[in-house]
C-alpha positions in Angstrom: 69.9 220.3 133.0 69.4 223.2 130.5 66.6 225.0 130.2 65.5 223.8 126.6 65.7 220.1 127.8 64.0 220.4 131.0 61.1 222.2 128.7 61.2 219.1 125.8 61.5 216.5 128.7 58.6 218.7 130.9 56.1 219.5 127.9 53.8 216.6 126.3 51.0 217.8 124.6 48.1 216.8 125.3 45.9 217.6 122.6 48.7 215.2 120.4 48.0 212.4 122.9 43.9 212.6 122.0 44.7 212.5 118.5 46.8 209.6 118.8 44.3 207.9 120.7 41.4 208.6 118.0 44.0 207.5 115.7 44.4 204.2 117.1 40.8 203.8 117.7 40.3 204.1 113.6 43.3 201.5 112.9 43.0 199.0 110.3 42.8 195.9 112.7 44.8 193.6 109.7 47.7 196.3 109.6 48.9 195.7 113.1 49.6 192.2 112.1 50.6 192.6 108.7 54.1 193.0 106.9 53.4 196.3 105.6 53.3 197.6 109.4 56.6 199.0 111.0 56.4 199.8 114.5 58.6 201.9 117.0 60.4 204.7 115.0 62.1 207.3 116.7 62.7 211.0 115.5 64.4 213.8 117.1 64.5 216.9 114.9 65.2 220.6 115.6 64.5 223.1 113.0 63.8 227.4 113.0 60.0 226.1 114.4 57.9 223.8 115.9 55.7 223.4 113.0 58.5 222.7 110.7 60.4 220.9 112.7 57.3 218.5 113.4 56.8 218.6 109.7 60.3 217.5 109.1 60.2 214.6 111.4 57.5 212.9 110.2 58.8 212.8 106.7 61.8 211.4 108.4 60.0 208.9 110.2 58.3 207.9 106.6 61.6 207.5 105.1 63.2 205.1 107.8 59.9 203.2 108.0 60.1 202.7 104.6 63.8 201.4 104.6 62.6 198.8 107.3 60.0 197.8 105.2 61.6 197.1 102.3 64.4 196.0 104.0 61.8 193.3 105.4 60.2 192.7 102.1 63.6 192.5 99.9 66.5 190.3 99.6 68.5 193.5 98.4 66.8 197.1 98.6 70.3 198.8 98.0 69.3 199.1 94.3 66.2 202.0 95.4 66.5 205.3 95.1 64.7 206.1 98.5 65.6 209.9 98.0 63.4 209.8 94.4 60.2 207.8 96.0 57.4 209.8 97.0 57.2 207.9 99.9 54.0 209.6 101.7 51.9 208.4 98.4 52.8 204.8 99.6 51.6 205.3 103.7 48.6 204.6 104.4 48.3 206.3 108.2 51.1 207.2 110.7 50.5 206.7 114.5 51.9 208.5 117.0 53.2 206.2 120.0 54.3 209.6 122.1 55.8 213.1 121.5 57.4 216.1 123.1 58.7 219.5 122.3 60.3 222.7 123.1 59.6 225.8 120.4 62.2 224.6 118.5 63.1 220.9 119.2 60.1 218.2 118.5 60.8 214.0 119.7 58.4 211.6 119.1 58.1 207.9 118.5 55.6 206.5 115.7 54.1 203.3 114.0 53.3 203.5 110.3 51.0 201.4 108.2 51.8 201.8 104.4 49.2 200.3 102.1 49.6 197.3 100.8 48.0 197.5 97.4 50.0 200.6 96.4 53.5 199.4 98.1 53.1 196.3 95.4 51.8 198.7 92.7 55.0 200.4 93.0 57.2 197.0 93.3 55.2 195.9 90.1 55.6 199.2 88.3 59.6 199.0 88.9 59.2 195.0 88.4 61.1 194.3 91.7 61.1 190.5 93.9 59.4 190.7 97.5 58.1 188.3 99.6 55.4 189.1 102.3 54.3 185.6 103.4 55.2 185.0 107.3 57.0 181.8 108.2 55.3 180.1 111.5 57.6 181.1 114.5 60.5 179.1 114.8 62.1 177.7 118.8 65.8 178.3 118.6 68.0 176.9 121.1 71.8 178.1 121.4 74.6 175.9 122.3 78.2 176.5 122.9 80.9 174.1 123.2 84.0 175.8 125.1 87.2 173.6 126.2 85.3 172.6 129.4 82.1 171.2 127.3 78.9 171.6 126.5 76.8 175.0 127.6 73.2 175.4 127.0 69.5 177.4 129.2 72.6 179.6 130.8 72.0 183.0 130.9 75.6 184.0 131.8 76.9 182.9 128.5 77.8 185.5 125.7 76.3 182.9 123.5 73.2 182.5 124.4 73.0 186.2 125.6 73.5 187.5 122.5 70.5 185.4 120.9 68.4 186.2 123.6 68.8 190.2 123.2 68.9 189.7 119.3 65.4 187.9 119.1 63.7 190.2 121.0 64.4 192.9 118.4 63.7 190.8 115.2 61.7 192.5 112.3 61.3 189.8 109.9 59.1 187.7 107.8 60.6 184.7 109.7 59.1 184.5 113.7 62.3 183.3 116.1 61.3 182.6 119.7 64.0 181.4 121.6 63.4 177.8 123.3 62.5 178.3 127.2 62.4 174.3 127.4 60.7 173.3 131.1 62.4 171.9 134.6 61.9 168.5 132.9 63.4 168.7 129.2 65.9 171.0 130.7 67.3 167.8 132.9 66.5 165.6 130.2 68.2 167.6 126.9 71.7 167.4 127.1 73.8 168.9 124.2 74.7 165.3 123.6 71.0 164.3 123.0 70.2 167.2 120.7 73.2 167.2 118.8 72.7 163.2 118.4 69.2 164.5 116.6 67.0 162.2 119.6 63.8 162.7 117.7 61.6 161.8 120.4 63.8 163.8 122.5 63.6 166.8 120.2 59.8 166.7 119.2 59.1 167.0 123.0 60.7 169.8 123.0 59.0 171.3 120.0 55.6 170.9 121.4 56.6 172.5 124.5 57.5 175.5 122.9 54.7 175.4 120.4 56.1 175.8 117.3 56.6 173.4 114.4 60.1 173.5 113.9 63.2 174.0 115.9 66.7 175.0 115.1 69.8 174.1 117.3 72.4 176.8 117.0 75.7 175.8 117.4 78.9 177.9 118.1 82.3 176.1 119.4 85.8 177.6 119.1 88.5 175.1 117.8 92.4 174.4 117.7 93.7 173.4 114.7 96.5 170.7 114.3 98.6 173.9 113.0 97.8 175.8 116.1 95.6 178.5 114.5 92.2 178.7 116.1 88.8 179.3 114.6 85.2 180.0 115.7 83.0 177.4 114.0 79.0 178.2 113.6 76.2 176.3 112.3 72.5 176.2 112.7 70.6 172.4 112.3 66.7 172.3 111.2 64.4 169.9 112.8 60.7 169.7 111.5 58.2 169.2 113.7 58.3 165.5 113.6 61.6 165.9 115.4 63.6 164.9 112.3 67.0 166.5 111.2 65.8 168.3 107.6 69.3 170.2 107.0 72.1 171.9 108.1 70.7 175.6 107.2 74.5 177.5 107.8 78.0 176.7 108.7 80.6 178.9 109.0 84.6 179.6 110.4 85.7 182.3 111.5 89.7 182.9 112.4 90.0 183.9 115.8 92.9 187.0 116.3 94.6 185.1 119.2 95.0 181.6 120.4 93.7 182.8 123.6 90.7 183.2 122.2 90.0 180.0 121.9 89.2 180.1 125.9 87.1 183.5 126.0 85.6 184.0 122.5 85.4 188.0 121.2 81.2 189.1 122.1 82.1 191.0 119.0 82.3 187.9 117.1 79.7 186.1 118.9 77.1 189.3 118.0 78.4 189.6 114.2 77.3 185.4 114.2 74.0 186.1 115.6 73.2 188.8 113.3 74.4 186.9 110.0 72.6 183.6 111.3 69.2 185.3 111.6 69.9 187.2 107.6 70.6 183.6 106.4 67.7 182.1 107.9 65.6 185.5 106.5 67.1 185.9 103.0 66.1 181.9 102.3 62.9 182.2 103.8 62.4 185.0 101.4 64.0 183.2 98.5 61.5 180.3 98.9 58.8 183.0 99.0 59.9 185.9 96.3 57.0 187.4 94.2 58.6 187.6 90.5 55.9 190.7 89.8 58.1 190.4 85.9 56.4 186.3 85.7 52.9 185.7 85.4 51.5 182.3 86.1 48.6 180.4 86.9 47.6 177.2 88.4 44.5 174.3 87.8 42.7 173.4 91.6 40.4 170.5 92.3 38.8 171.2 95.7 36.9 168.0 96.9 33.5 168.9 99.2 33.2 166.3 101.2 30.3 164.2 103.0 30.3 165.2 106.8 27.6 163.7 107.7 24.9 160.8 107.0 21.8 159.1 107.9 18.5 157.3 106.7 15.4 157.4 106.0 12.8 156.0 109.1 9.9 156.6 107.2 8.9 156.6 103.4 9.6 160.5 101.9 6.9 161.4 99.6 7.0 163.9 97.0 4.7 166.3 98.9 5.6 165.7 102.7 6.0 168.8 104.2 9.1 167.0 106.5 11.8 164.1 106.3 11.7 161.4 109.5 15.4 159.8 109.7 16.7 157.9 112.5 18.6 160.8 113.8 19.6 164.2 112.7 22.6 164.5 114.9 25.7 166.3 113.5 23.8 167.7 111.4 23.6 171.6 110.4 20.9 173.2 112.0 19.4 174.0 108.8 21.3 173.4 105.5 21.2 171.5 102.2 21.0 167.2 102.4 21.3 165.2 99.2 19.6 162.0 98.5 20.2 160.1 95.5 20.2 162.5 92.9 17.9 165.4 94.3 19.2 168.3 96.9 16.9 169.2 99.4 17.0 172.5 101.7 15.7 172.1 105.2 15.1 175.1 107.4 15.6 173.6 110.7 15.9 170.0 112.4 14.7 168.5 115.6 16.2 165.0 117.0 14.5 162.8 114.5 13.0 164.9 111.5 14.3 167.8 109.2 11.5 170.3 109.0 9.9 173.7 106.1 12.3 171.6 103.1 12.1 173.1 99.8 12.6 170.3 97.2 14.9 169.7 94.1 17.1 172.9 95.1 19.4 173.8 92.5 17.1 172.5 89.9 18.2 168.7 90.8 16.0 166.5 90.2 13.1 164.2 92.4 11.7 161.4 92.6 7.6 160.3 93.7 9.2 158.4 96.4 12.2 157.4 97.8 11.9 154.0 99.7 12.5 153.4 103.9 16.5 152.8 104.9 17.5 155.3 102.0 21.0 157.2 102.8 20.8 161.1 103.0 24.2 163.1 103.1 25.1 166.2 104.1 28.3 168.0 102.3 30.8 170.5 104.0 29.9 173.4 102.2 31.7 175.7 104.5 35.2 174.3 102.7 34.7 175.8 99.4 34.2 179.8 100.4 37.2 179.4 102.8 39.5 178.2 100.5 38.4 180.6 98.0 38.7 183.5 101.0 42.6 182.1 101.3 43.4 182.1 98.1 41.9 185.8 96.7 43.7 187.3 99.7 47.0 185.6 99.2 49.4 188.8 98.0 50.3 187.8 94.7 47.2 186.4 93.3 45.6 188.5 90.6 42.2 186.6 89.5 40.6 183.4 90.9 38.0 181.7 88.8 35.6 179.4 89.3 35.1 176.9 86.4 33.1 174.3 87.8 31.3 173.6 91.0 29.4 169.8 91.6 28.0 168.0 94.2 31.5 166.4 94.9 33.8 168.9 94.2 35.1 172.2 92.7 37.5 173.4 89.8 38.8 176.6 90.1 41.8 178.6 87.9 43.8 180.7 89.9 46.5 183.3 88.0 48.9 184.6 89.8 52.5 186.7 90.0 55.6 184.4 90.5 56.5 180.7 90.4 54.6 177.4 91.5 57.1 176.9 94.1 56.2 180.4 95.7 52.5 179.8 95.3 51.9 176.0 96.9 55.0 177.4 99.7 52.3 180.2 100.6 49.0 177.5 100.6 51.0 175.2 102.4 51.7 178.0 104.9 48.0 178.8 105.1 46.9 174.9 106.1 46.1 174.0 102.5 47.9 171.0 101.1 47.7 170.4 97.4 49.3 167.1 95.2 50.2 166.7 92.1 47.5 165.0 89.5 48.7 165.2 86.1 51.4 168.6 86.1 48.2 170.3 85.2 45.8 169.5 87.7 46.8 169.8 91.7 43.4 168.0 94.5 43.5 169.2 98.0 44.7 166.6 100.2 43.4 168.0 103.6 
């Protein structure tokens, strides 16, 4: 070992280390998790000194980071200029995993969190398409189908292999985990019943894995009746329900030689991995793209529903100082009730009373008396600020307005960048299910 190497593999510098521990003490908690995060890039730079060799690396490391992100973002980023982007405007803080260095020579491995609002500033300024939105991970189970059958949870073969090694190195918007199964589905799930879309058979499986969709991915090598021999590929869908939804690739390949057909190229097998996992990524993004060149926006009813009721024990009075019910259970511990047409706050409850009320809140109005056996009701007032939470921080919304708000429900306008598909997908994706009223007007169903 030379000299130089045995300094660079010998030296660490401590001081570098603390600094990258104060760093990651001070790191935006919602980065780690986020698209505009790229972790793991590796840098090994020697230059006349230490200083400018450091210098140079971690522009390097911006650039490449910024080729993975966009490369994560993008359908197509072949159509930037990386080399005229001033890339270190759009990074928001670079972490340093570990480093070493000789006087001349500098290695180190870094994380970098660009910022988001300024990374879509820029696509919006050059009016470029990006999706951000994560798809819920995804179980994927390989199967091949040689000349002696049916091959599946085997660890020796180059199919399943090669998916194994490729998911664990996936840096996409989609989440693939490959399926695991247990002792029981695994003696259970025969190729046959998979590929024979068992529903029952497949949902178990699902929930095992606990994801909501699973896709079976197919590769078997086949003689044709003119001798030539081709390696076949495809990729089924499977909601969560179990249900077969589509067939989300196919492809044939021509294999060189016939006796291919018993021992399949790994070159061949790895190229199929790595185009099966772009298709499944380019029309995940597709369904999610951000037009930032359309701007749109949509009408939302948001119904605030009753959680709870009860009634009145005891005549309420327009100066009692407390409401007796026949219980207060599931109730808020202090909150806002509604009978007939007045709201009334209470500050606290105990088993049979609500207690400190301030009457006609939100300049509702009262009544002298309200009569024994009289419903109150308590809305779920928590729903409205979540939803309006979800949608302000969804990526391409611009402007959320509230237009109404009533006992029963809310109206809000929300504008937006991109299409109605690309909007509801990215609801949908956060829990919020909206239908159709009138083309204008979409409720909340859940």
């Amino acid at each position: 070992m030379s000299l130089e190497l045995a300094k660079i593999t010998s030296l660490t510098i401590l001081k570098i280390f603390l600094m990258s521990s104060k760093l990651l003490a001070s790191v935006d908690q919602d980065c780690l998790n986020s698209s505009f995060y790229i972790k793991n890039i590796s840098v090994d730079l020697t230059k006349e000194s230490i200083n400018e060799a450091k210098y140079q690396a971690e522009q390097k490391s911006k650039l490449i980071g910024f080729k993975r992100l966009t490369n994560r973002l993008m359908i197509k980023n072949k159509e930037l200029n990386f080399n005229k982007i001033d890339i270190s405007s759009l990074v928001d803080y670079l972490k340093i995993n570990k480093e070493a260095n000789s006087d001349k020579r500098y290695l180190a491995n870094f994380d970098i969190c660009f910022n988001r609002n300024l990374v879509i500033n820029f696509f919006r300024k050059n009016k470029l398409q990006y999706a951000e939105t994560y798809r819920e991970p995804i179980a994927v189970l390989p199967i091949f189908k040689g000349p002696r059958g049916f091959v599946l949870w085997d660890e020796k073969d180059n199919w399943y292999l090669n998916w194994l090694n490729k998911l664990k190195n996936i840096d996409g918007l989609v989440k693939l985990k490959l399926a695991k199964g247990n002792f029981s589905l695994k003696r259970i799930l025969t190729a046959n019943v998979l590929l024979k879309s068992n529903e029952n058979q497949i949902k178990k499986l699902i929930n095992n894995e606990n994801t909501n969709a699973l896709i079976l991915v197919v590769a078997e090598p086949i003689l044709m009746r003119d001798g030539k021999t081709y390696l076949s590929t495809f990729g089924k869908f499977y909601n969560k329900s179990g249900k077969l939804q589509s067939t989300i690739y196919r492809n044939s390949t021509p294999l060189k030689r016939t006796s291919s057909f018993y021992n399949v190229d790994k070159t061949l097998l790895d190229k199929e991995v790595s185009n099966m996992i772009k298709s499944i990524e380019i029309n995940w993004k597709k369904n999610n793209l951000i037009d930032t060149r359309i701007y749109n926006e949509v009408d939302l009813i948001i119904p605030i529903a009753n959680i709870k009721s009860t009634s009145l024990k005891k005549k309420l009075l327009f100066n009692d100082k407390s409401i007796i019910v026949n219980s207060t259970s599931g109730f808020e511990d202090q909150g806002f009730l509604k009978i007939q047409n007045e709201i009334i706050f209470y500050k606290k409850k105990t088993k049979n009373t609500f207690e400190n009320l301030k009457r006609s809140s939100f300049n509702s109005s009262k009544k002298l008396k309200y009569e024994e056996n009289l419903i109150l009701i308590q809305k779920n007032t928590n729903v409205w600020p979540n939803i309006l939470n979800i949608l302000e921080k969804l990526p391409f919304v611009i402007e959320v307005n509230i237009i109404s708000l009533t006992n029963s429900q809310g109206r809000i306008i929300v504008k937006f960048m991109g299409n109605k598909k690309t909007f509801f997908q990215a609801v949908f994706e956060k829990k919020l299910n909206f239908k159709d009223l009138n083309s204008q007007q979409y409720v909340l169903i859940n």
